[in-house]
N, C-alpha and C positions, 0 to 999 in steps of 0.2 A: 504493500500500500504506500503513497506518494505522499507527502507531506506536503503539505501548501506552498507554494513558491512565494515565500514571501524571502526581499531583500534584505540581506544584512551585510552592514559593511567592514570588513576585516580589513586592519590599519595597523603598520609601524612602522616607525622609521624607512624604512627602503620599501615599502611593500603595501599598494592600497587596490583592494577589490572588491567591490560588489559580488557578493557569494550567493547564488539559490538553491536549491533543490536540482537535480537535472530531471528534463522529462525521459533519461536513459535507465532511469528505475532506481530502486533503493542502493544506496552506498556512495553514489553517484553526488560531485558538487560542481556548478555551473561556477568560472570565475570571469566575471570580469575588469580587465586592467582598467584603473581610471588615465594613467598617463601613458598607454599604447599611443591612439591618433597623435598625442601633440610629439610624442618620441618618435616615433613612423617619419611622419613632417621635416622633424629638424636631421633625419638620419638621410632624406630624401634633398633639404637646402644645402646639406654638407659634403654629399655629393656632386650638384650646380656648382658649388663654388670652385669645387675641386676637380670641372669637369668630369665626372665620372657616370660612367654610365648614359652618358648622353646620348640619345638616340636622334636628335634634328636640332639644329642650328637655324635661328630666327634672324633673318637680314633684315633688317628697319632702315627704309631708307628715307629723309627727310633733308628737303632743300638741298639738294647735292648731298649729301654723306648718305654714309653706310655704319650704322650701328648692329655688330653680330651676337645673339646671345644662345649659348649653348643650353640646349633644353633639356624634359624628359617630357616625349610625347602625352603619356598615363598622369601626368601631373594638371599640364594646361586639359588635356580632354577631362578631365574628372572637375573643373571650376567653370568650363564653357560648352557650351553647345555647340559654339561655332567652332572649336579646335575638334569638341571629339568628331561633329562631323567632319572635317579638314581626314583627318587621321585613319577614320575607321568606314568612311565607304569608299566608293570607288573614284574616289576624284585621284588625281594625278600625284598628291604631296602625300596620299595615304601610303604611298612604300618610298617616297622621299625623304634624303637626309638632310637638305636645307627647302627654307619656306623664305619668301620674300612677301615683307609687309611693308605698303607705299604709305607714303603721305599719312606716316602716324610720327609721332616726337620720341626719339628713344628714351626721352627720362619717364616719358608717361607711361611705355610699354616696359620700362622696367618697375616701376613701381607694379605695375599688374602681375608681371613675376613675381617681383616680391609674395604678394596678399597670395597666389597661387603656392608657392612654399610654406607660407609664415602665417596665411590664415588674417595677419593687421595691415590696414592700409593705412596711410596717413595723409589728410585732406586738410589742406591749406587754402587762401583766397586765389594766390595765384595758379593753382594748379586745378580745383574742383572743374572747373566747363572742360577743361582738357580730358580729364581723369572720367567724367562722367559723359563728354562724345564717346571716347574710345571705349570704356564700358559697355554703356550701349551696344556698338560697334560689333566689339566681340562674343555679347552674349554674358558679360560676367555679372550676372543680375546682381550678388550679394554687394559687390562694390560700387554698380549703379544704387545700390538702397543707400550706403553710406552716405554717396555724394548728394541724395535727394536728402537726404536728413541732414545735414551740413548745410547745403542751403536754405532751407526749410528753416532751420534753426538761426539763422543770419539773413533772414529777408527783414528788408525795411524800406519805407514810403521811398527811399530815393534810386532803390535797384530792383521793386518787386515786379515790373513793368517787363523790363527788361530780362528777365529770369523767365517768365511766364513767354515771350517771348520763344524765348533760347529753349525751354520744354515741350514748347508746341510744335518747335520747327524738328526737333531729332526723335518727338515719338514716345517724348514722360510725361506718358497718363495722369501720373502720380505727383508732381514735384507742379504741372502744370495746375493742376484744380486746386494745390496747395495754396500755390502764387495766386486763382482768380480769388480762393477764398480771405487772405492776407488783403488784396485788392480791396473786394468788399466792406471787410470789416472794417479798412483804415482808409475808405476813401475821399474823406476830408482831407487826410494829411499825403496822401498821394499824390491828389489834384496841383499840391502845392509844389510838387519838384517836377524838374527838367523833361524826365522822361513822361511824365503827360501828356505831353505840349507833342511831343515827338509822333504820338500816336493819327494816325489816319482817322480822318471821318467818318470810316466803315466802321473803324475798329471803337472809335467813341460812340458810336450808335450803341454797337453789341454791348457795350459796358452800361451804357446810363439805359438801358431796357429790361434790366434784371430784377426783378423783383425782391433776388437779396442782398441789394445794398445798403448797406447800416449807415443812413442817416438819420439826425434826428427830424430835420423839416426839409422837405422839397426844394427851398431855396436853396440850399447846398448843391443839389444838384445845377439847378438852373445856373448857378455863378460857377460853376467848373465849365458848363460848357459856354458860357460867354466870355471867360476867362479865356478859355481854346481856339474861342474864336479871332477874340486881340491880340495873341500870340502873332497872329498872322494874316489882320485883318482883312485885306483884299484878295486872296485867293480863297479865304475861309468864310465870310462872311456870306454869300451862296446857299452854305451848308446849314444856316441858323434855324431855317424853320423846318429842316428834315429833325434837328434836335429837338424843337419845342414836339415836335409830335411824337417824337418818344418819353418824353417828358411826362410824369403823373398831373399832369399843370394844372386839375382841378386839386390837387392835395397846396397849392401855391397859396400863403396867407392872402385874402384880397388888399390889404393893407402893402404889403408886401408887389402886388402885381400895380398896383398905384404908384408906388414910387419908381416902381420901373420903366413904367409909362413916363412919370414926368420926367426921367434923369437920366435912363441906360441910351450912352450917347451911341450904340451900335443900332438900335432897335429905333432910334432918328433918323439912320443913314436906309432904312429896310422895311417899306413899308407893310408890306404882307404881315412881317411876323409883327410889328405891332397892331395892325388891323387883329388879327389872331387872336394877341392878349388882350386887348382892350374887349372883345366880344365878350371872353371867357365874364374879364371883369363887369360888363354890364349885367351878365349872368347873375352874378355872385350877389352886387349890389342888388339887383330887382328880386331877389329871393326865390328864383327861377326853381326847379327842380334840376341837382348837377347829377349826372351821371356817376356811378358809384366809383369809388377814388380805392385801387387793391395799396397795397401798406408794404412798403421799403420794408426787408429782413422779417424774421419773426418776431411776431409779436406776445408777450407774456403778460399776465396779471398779477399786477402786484400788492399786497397788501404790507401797509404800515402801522404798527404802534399796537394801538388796541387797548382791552380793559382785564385782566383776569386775575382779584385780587387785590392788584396792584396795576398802575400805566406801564405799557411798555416800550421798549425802544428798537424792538428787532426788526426787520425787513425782509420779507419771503416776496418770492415770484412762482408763480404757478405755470404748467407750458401744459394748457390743455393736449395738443399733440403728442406727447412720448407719457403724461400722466407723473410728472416730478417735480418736485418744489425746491429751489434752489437758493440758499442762504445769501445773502447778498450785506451791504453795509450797513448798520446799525445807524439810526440817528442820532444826533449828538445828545439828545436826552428824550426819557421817557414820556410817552405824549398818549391819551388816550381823548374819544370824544372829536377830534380835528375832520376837517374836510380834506379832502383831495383830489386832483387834477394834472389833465396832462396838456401842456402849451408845447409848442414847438419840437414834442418829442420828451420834454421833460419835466419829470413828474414833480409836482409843485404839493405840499400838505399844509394847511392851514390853521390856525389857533389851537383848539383844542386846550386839554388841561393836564399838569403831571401829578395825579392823584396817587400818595401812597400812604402807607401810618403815619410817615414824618411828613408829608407835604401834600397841600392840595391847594396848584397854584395855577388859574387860566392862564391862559396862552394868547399871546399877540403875533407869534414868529409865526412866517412865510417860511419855509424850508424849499431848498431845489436839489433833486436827487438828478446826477446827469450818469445813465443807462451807460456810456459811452466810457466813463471813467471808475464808475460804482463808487464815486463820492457824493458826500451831500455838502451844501456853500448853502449859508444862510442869505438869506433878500432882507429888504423892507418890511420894516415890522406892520401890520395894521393899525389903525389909530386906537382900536378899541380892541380888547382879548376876548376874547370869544369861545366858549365849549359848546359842543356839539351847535357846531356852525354846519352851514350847508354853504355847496361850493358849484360853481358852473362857469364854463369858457363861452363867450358869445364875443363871436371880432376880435379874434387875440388875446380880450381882457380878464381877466380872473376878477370873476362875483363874490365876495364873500358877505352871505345874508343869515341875519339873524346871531341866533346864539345866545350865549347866559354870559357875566360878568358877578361872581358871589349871586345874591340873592336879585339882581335885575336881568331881566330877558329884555334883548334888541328887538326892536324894531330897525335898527339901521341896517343899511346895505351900504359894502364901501367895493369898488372898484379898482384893480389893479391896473398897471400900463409897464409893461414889462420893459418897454423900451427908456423910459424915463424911473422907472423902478422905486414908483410910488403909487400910495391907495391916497384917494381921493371918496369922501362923502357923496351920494347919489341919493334918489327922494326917497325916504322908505316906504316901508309894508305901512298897509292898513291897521295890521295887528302886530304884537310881537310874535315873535316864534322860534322856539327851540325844536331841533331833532325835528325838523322841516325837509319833508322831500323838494328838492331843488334839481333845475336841468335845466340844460342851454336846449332851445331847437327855434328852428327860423330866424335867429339871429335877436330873438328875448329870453329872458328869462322867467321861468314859471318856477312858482313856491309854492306848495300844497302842503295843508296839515298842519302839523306843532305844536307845541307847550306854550302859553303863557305866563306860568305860574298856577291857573287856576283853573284855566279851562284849553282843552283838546280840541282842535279844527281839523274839519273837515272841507273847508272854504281853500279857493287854490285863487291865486290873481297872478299877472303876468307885467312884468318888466319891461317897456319900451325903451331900448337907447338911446334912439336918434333924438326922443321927446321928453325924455325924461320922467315916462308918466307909468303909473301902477293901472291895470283894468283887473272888475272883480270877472271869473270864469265859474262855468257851473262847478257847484260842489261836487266833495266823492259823495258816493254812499253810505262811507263809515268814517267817524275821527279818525285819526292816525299822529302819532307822533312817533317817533325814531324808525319812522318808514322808508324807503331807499324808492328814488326814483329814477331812470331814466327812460332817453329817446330812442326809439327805433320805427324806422320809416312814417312819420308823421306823426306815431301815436305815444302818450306818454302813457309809463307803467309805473303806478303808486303800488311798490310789494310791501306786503309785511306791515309791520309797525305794530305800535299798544293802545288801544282803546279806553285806558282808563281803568280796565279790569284782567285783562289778559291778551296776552299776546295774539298776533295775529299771522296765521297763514294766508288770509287772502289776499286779493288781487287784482286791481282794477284798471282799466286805462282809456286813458282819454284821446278823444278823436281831435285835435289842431282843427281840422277843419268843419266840426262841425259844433263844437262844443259842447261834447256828452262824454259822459261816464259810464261802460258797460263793463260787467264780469268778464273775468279769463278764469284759467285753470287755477285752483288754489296751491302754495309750495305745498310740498313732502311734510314740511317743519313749521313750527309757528315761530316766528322770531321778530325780535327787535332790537336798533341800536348793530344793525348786519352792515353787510358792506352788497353795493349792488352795484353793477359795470355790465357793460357788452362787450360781447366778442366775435366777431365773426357772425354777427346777425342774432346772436346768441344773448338771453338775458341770462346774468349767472348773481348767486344769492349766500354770501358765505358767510359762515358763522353769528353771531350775534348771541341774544340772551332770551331761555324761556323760562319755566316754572321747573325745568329740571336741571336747567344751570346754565352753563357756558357751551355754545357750541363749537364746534370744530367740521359738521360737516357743510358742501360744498355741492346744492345744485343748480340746472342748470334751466332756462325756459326757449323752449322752439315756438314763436309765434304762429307759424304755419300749421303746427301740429295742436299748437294749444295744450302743449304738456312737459309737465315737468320731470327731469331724472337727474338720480343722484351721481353723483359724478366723481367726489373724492374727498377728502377730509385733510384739514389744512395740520399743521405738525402742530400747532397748537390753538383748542379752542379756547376763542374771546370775542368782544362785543366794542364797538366803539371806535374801531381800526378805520383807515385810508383806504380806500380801492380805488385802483385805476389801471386801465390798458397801455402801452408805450412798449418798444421795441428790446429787446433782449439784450443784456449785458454786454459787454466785450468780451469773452472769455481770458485773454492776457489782460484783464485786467483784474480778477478775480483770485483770491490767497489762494494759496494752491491747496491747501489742506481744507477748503469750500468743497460741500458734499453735495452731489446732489440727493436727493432723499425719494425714493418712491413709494406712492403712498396706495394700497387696497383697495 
């Protein structure tokens, strides 16, 4: 009978192997040598060196010379495809004892020697494009992986152009998607070097058409290709409106296409493409319906802060796609209760309060978390602090409406202007309101529901900018306070919230165009004090608070279907937190010891 083959390893001084069982029957031990192959190898280089045993002689010949090196057929055929074939079929060098190799550099085709004896290559800046053509060339995969991981590891915004390039032209699959992906993620800082500028019109098309390039706002793009275009204005300028049409140009701020109109002195010289943008922008101005706008790189959900306890300070992102939550940078302090927002790609959180045994102190601070860097940089404080504030972008600006201060509830709304990076006073609400669903859509703002202090609404009014004016709109059909609202193709959705007595799963939404309030599907959970975003047309519902405690899980709403499913559970349940959509980290920019987390 056979005893299990399992390994064990016998070791002393001069002597280590791996010992099993043999499958030759009992009595029988399998050994084997750990230092054979590397012994084999160096008893095979010491040979080469010593001419011994040489069976063909390598003429390299480059720029007039002649470099010979004395081989072992069985050495180079055993690291290449292209030698064993050379050797072992019928071509003419297979019973040859010299081989002529043209137009390679004999340092480079001895370093291949080398790795073919010695197993190590050694890859420097001046020699990797040599080292890794002739790799290639010869089929010696393991040393074309070095020099793809060498580059790979040494690409930067001023040679990744160029790399990608050089990998597209000899046939690396691998090193090339590396470079487009490097591209991508850094194509801010790309746009900014030499080798941009060098790129062809075809090849700038292919690039600003990809859906994943990691910018934070569309104007990035649009200033890299009019950038491309000044490089070289009279023969490039032609090409401007093949760009704008690859261009996501309804995702372009209309504030932003404004000043381009009055100032981009290329788009003076060219009338088409400012006919072009100016349409878009009367579009945008007249509140037109735009065409749906797809979103630069992936996009994640991210929630901030929160309540459980104690305020908190941590930062998760969600990647509906692969189903993992990914730890990201903390804020600079513990924040529960705040609104949240995404401007230009980046995620903005507002007021809120840091509630623990030792402190319970509202919040004034604007916070900007930039995806790009996975830092957060404080802004503009608001004039007033504010807890469980309600937050919404309409025209660039961040709303910050309502909110508590100790025992008074606002009626204020203040205004942000990101570019002058102050809040200014606006007319306020009818009423005060805490824990108020809030939402940008058509270019106002709508508040439904809240806390006064003493009484819960159900009354919703809407926000004019241009006029500064509050209108009342029809009510819901139930109070709501710490309700989550938004927009999705015309209709607002009030989910969740507390009624005064208990929490709530329902769910109502309002028609923009006609001014009514009708039932949808009710969530899975009752909750309140949740975090509520879209995604992908998707209404999603995370965490908050009910009669059983703190939540943690995570569904989701299909307007089309009219129904809700569960979807995942955040790493930690709490109530009070930031939610907002915006584009995924940088991954170099991320501690390396950052997990991603998969969640059931």
């Amino acid at each position: 009978m056979l005893c299990p083959r399992k390994k064990r390893l016998t070791k002393d001084a001069d002597f280590s192997a791996f010992v099993v069982p043999s499958m030759r029957g009992s009595g029988y031990l399998d050994y084997t040598i750990e230092s054979h192959p590397c012994r084999a190898l160096q008893a095979m280089e010491e040979f080469r060196r010593h001419e011994m045993l040489c069976d063909i002689t390598l003429h390299v010949t480059y720029k007039d010379t002649t470099t010979d090196f004395k081989v072992h057929k069985v050495v180079l055929a055993s690291c290449s495809p292209y030698f064993k074939a050379m050797f072992t079929s019928s071509f003419k060098e297979c019973h040859a004892s010299e081989v002529t190799l043209r137009d390679v550099c004999p340092l480079v085709v001895e370093r291949l020697i080398d790795f073919a004896y010695t197993s190590r290559i050694t890859v420097g800046e001046t020699c990797v494009m040599h080292l890794l053509l002739s790799s290639m060339r010869y089929q010696m995969e393991d040393v074309a992986r070095a020099c793809c991981d060498y580059l790979t590891k040494n690409l930067e915004p001023a040679n990744v152009i160029g790399i990608a390039r050089f990998a597209e032209e000899i046939g690396c699959t691998e090193l090339h998607l590396k470079s487009r992906e490097y591209i991508n993620t850094h194509f801010n800082m790309v746009t900014k070097e030499e080798e941009f500028f060098s790129l062809t019109h075809c090849q700038l098309l292919e690039l600003i058409s990809q859906d994943s390039l990691k910018v934070l706002c569309e104007s990035e793009v649009y200033k890299a290709c009019t950038d491309w275009v000044r490089w070289d204005l009279e023969s490039r300028a032609p090409y401007l409106h093949a760009l704008l049409n690859a261009l996501h140009v309804y995702a372009l701020p209309p504030k932003f296409i404004k000043i381009q109109l009055q100032s981009c002195p290329i788009l003076s010289k060219a009338n088409s493409c400012r006919d072009f943008l100016s349409k878009i922008f009367q579009e945008m101005a007249l509140r037109k319906p735009l065409p749906p706008v797809p979103h630069r790189g992936t996009q994640l959900i991210y929630v901030a802060g929160g309540y459980r306890q104690h305020s908190l300070s941590s930062m998760e992102a969600y990647d509906p796609r692969r189903n993992v939550w990914l730890k990201l940078a903390s804020m600079d302090s513990p924040c529960s209760g705040l609104g949240s927002c995404v401007l230009f790609g980046l995620l903005y959180t507002v007021g809120g309060r840091n509630l623990s045994l030792q402190d319970n102190t509202e919040s004034s601070s604007l916070c900007c978390y930039n995806p790009m860097t996975n830092k957060w940089s404080q802004n503009a404080p608001l004039n007033s602090p504010r807890n469980r504030v309600g937050v919404a972008v309409v025209d660039g600006s961040i709303y910050a409406v309502g909110g508590s201060q100790g025992p008074t509830h606002h009626d204020t709304v203040e205004r942000y202007d990101p570019e002058a990076n102050r809040w200014v006073f606006v007319r306020p609400m009818s009423v005060a309101r805490l824990g108020a669903g809030v939402a940008g859509c058509g270019g106002c703002v709508y508040v439904a529901g809240g806390f006064d202090g003493q009484n819960r609404w159900n009354t919703m009014e809407r926000y004019q900018p241009d006029s500064d004016t509050w209108h009342q709109l029809a009510p819901m059909s139930t109070v709501r306070s710490g309700l989550g609202m938004v927009c999705v193709d015309s209709y607002l959705y009030a989910v969740g919230g507390y009624d005064g007595l208990v929490q709530l799963s329902s769910v109502e939404r309002y028609s923009v165009a006609r001014d009514v309030w009708e039932p949808v599907a009710s969530m899975r959970d009752r909750r309140s004090a949740h975090g509520v975003t879209t995604y992908q047309g998707r209404i999603f519902a995370l965490g908050g608070f009910n009669s059983t405690g703190f939540l943690s899980g995570v569904e989701s709403y299909c307007p089309n279907a009219n129904q809700w499913t569960a979807v995942t559970n955040m790493l930690l349940g709490r109530s009070g937190m930031g939610v907002a959509v915006t584009m995924e980290p940088c991954p170099g920019n991320l501690p390396e010891d950052d997990e991603e987390e998969e969640v059931a």
